[in-house]
C-alpha positions in Angstrom: 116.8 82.7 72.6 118.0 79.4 71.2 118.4 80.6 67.7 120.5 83.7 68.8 122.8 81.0 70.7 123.2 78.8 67.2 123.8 82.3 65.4 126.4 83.2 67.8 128.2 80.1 67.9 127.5 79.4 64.4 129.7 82.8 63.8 132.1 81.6 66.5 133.2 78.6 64.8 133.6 80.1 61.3 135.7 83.1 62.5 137.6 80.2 64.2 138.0 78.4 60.9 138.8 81.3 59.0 141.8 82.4 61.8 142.8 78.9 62.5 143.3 78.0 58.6 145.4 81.3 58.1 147.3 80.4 61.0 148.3 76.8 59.8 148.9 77.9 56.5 151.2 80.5 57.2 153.0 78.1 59.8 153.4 76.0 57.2 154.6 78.7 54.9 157.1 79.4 57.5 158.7 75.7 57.8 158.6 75.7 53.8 160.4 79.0 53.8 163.3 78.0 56.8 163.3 74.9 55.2 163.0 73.3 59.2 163.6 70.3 60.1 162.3 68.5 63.4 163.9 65.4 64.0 165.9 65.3 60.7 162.9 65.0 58.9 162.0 67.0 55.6 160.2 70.2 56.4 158.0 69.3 52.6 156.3 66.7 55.3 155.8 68.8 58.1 154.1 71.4 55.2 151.7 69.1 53.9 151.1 68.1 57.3 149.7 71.1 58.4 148.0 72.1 55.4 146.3 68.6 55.7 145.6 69.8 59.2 144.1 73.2 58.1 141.9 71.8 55.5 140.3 69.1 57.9 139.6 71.6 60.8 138.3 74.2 58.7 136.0 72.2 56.7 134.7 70.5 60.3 134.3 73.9 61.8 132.7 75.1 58.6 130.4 72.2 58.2 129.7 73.0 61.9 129.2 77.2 61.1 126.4 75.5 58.4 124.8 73.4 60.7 124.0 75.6 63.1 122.5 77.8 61.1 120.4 75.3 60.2 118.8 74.7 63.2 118.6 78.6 64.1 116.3 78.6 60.8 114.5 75.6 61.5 113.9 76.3 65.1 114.5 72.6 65.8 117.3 70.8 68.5 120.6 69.5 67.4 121.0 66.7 65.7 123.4 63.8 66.4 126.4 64.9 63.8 125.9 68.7 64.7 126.4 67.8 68.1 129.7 65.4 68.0 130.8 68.5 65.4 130.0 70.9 68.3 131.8 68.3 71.1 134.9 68.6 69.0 135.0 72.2 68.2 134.8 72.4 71.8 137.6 70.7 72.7 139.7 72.4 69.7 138.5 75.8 71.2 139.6 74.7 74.6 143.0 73.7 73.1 143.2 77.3 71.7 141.9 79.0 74.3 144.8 77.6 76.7 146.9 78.6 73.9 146.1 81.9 73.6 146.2 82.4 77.2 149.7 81.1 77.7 151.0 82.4 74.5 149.4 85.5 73.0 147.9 87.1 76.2 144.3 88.1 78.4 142.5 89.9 75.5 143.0 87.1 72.9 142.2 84.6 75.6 138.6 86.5 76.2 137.9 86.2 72.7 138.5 82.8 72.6 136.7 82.0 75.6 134.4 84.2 74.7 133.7 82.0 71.8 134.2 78.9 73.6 131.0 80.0 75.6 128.7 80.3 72.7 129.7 77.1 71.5 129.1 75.7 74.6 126.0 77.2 75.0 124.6 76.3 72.4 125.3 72.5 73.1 123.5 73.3 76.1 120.3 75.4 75.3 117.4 73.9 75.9 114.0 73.4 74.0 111.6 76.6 74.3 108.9 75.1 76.3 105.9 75.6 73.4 108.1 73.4 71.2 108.1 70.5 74.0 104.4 71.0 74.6 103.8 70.6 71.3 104.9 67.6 70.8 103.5 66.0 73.4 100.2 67.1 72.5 100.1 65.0 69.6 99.5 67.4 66.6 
């Protein structure tokens, strides 16, 4: 059960990198193409700003896509930096999902909870119970 929870949220987060790196890009795009300006500043900042943006969260939720593969093959727990990946993709999925539901509308905002909940689960799963005897056993 554990490993189809990594799987799942594994494919959570790198459909949410994929869709939130399009979105930033073409955000960006858009301020390049307006030529906006927030606060009479140049709109070239606010670009590179958000394709800075887009190429730190994808790589994180990539990275985090990876690692939870990782341990669905392995069959062992999370480690520490999959974890504090996980915590933040959380909260950026939280941040989306309130998004989506103010913004877009209820079927977006099931799909992002939806993922939400696998990441979440997985953070939560626990052990299978022959891997924690097993180590207590001492072999």
């Amino acid at each position: 059960m554990r490993r189809l929870v990594f799987v799942l949220a594994a494919l959570g987060a790198f459909a949410q990198a994929v869709l939130l790196g399009v979105v930033l890009y073409v955000l960006s795009a858009v301020i390049g193409a307006y030529s906006m300006s927030m606060g009479e500043l140049d709109p070239t900042q606010a670009q590179v700003a958000l394709q800075v943006l887009a190429v730190v969260l994808v790589a994180a939720l990539v990275a985090l896509a990876v690692l939870l593969v990782v341990a669905a093959v392995r069959g062992r727990a999370l480690n520490r930096t999959t974890r504090v990946l996980l915590v933040a993709g959380l909260v950026v999925q939280g941040i989306i999902t309130v998004i989506s539901a103010v913004v877009i509308g209820p079927v977006a905002f099931a799909i992002t909870l939806l993922v939400f909940g696998t990441l979440l689960g997985a953070l939560l799963v626990e052990p299978e119970r022959a891997a924690i005897g097993s180590r207590t056993s001492g072999r």
